[in-house]
N, C-alpha and C positions, 0 to 999 in steps of 0.2 A: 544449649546449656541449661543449668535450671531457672534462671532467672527468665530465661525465653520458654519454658515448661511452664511456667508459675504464670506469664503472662498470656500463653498461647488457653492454658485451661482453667484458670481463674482458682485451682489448687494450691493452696500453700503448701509448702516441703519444708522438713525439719532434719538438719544435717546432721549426725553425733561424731565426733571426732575417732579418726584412722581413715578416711578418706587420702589415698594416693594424690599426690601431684600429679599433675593431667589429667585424672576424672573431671575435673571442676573449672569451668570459667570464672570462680572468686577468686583473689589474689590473695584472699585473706586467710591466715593460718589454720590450714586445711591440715593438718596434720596436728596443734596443740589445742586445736578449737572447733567449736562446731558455730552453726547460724540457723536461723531460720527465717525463711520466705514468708510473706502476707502478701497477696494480691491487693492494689487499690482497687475495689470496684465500686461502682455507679448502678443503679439497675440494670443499663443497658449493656456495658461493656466494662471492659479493666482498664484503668488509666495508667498503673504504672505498680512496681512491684516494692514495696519494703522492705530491707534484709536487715536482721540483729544478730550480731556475732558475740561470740564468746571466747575466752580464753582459759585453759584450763583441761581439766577431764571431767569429761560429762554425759552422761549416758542417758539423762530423763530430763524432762522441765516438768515442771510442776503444771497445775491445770492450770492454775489463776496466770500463772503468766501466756499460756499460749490464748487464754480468752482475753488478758489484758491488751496483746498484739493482736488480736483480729478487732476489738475494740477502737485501737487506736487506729487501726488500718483506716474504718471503716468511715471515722473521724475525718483524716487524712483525706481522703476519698470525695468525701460532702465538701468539705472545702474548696479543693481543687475544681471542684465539680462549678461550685458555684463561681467562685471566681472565674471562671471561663466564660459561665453562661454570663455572667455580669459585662465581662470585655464584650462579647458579641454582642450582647445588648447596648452598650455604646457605640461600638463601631456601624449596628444597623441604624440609631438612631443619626447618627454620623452622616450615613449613606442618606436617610430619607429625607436628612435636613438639605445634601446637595441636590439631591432628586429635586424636593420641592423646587429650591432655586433655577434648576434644570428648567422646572415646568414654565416658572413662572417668566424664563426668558423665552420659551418657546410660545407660551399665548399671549407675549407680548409681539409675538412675531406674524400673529393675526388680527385680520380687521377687529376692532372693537364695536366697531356702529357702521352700519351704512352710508352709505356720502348722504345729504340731508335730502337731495330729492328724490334718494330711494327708499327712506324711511319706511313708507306703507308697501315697499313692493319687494324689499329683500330680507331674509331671516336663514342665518346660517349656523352653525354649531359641529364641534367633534367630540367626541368622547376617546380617549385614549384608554386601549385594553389596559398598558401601564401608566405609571406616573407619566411617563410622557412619551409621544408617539409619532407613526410617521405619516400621517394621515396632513394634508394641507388643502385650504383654499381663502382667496383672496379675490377681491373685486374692485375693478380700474373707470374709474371716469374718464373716458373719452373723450374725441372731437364733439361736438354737436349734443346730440342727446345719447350717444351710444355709449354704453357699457361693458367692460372685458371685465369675464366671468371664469376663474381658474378652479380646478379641485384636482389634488390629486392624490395615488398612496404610493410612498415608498415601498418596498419590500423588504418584509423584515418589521419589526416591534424596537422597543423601548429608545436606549441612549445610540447605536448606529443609524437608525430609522432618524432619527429626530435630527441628529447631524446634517443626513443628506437632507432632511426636508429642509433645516434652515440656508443650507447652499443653494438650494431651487428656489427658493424665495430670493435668496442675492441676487442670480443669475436675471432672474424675470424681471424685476422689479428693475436692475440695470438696461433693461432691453426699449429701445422707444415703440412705446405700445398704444402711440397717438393715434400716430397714421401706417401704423401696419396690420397688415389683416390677419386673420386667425392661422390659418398653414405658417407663414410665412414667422411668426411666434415661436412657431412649436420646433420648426426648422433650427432655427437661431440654438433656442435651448439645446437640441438633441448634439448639435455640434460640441457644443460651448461645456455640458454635463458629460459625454461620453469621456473625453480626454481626464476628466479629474475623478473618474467613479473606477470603483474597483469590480474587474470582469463579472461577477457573479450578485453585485447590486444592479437593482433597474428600479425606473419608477414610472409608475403609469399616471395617465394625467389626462384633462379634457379643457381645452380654451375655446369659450367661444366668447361671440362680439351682437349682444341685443342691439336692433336697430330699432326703436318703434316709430319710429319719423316715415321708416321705411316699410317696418311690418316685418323683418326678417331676424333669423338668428342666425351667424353663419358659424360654423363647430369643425374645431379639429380636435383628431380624437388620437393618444398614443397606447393604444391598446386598454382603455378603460373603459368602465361600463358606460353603454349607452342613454344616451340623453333620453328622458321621460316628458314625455308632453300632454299636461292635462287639457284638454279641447274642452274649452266651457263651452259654446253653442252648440259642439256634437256629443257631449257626453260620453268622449270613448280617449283612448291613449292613442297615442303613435311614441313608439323610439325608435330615436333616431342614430342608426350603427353607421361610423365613418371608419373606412379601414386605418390602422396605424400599429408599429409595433411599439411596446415601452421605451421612454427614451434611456437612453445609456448604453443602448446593444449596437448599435451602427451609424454612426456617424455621418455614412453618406445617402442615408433613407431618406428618401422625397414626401414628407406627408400633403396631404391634400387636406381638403376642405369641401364643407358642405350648407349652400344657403337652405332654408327652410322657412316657408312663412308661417307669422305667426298674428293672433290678434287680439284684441285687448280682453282683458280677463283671461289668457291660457299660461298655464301653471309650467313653470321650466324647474323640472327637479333633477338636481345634479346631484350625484351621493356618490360612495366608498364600497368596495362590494362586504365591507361590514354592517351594513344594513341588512340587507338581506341573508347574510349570512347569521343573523344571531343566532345563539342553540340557548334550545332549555333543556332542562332534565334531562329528557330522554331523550337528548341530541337531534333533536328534530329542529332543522332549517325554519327562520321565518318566512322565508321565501317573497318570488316577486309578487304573486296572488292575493298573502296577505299586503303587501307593500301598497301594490294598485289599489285593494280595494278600501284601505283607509283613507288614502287620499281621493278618492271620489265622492266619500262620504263626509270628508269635508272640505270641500272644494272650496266651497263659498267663506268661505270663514277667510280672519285677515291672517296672512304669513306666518308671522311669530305663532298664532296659537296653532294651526298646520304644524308645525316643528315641532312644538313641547305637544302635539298629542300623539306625533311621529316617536318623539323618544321616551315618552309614559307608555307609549304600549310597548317599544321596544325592553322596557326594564318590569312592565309588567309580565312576558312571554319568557322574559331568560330566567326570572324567577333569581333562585340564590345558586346559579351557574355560571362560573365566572363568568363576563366577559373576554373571546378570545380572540378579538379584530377589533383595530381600531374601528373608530365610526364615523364617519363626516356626511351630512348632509345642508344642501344650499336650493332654497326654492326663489323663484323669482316670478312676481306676478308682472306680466306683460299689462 
């Protein structure tokens, strides 16, 4: 009808009366009167149509009044216009105030400091692409002198992601991780998380258990990247790949484990494949090359400033390209 004409091409239409019954979707006296259509429009689009009827015989409108209704239309229009952007503009500030809140229960839901005897020897951090993310790690005082060292990334971004990751943290943190070894950990989880995770979520993850009593690190791996290990006496890497798939896909998958020895001063970097994966501009990977060759350049240096010169170069490379993965990285000086 016209009023779906007037909206579909932002045309106004001027009716003069003798118009039949049923040319017209108006109800209004289409036979002793005529109306006329105004589009509300926005720059961008038509938000709705204005009609003004008349009664009478009338053949013409004068100028002033068809300029006074595109006038007023246009009035009309800005209003609506802005009242709307105004509701959205609340309702996002809405959203970003529960977001924050979001956040702030989720990096309540990570280590704040290291237990006091690892002060000088652990420094971890994540950066969430969004307000909040699903990126985790967490670090357990053990029997003796050993330590349980968790990281891991859900799949998936923002408030789903951040969910599953705070259920992985109930799950683990429920589990006794005194006296049990690093497979036998990941086991537990992959049972305990598959039953409550939906088909097409997973999360990938890496637990291991530092011995320095003993000299070892033992690593179980559920399909996350592999363990990085700076060798201070040989000045070279090894990582270290343990097979495993993410947990939440099979419940009755056997993971294994893997000892490795290690010795004082070698660098244990566990990370997110957000790290290596940042882009800049021109969509180019940071990759593992730049990754290794930072950290051999400052090896020597104490933990914390390894991390903040990890993530200065990281924000230095992406430049003003989003960030599009989370990012978690955790080093541990043996």
């Amino acid at each position: 009808g016209p009023i779906g004409r007037v909206a579909a091409t932002g045309t106004g239409i001027v009716s003069f009366p003798g118009v039949k019954k049923g040319e017209s979707d108006l109800p209004a006296n289409a036979e002793t009167g005529g109306y006329i259509l105004e589009p509300l429009k926005t720059p961008n689009k038509v938000i709705g149509v204005i009609k003004v009827g008349w009664s009478g015989w009338k053949n013409d409108l004068p100028e002033e009044d068809t300029r006074l209704l595109k006038t007023l239309a246009s009035t009309i229009a800005l209003v609506l216009e802005n009242a709307t952007l105004y509701k959205e503009h609340l309702e996002k500030e809405h959203m970003e105030e529960e977001l924050k809140i979001a956040w702030d229960i989720q990096h309540s839901c990570l280590p704040s400091s290291p237990p006091q005897r690892l002060t000088d020897n652990l420094a971890a951090t994540t950066l969430p692409a969004r307000i909040v993310g699903g990126d985790y790690y967490d670090f357990f005082d053990l029997d003796g002198s050993r330590t349980g060292i968790a990281i891991a990334d859900v799949a998936g971004k923002g408030i789903p992601a951040a969910l599953l990751m705070i259920m992985l943290r109930t799950v683990l943190r429920a589990l006794e991780l005194k006296t049990s070894e690093a497979a036998r950990v990941m086991n537990s989880l992959n049972v305990l998380l598959t039953g409550e995770m939906d088909p097409y979520r997973f999360i990938t993850m890496q637990y291991a258990i530092i011995d320095p009593e003993k000299g070892t690190v033992t690593l179980s791996n559920a399909g996350h990247e592999p363990l990085l290990i700076w060798r201070k006496n040989r000045s070279v890497f090894d990582e270290i790949h343990v097979i495993g798939i993410p947990l939440g896909i099979d419940n009755e998958f056997q993971f294994g484990e893997t000892e490795v020895p290690v010795e004082s001063g070698d660098l244990l970097v566990f990370y997110t494949d957000g790290v290596v994966e940042t882009q800049n501009l021109q969509k180019e990977f940071w990759g593992h090359e730049n990754f290794r060759k930072l950290i051999s350049e400052c090896a020597d240096l104490p933990v914390k400033d390894i991390l903040d010169r990890i993530v200065d170069e990281l924000k230095r490379f992406c430049g003003d390209e989003p960030q599009y993965d989370d990012i978690s990285l955790l080093i541990f000086k043996v």
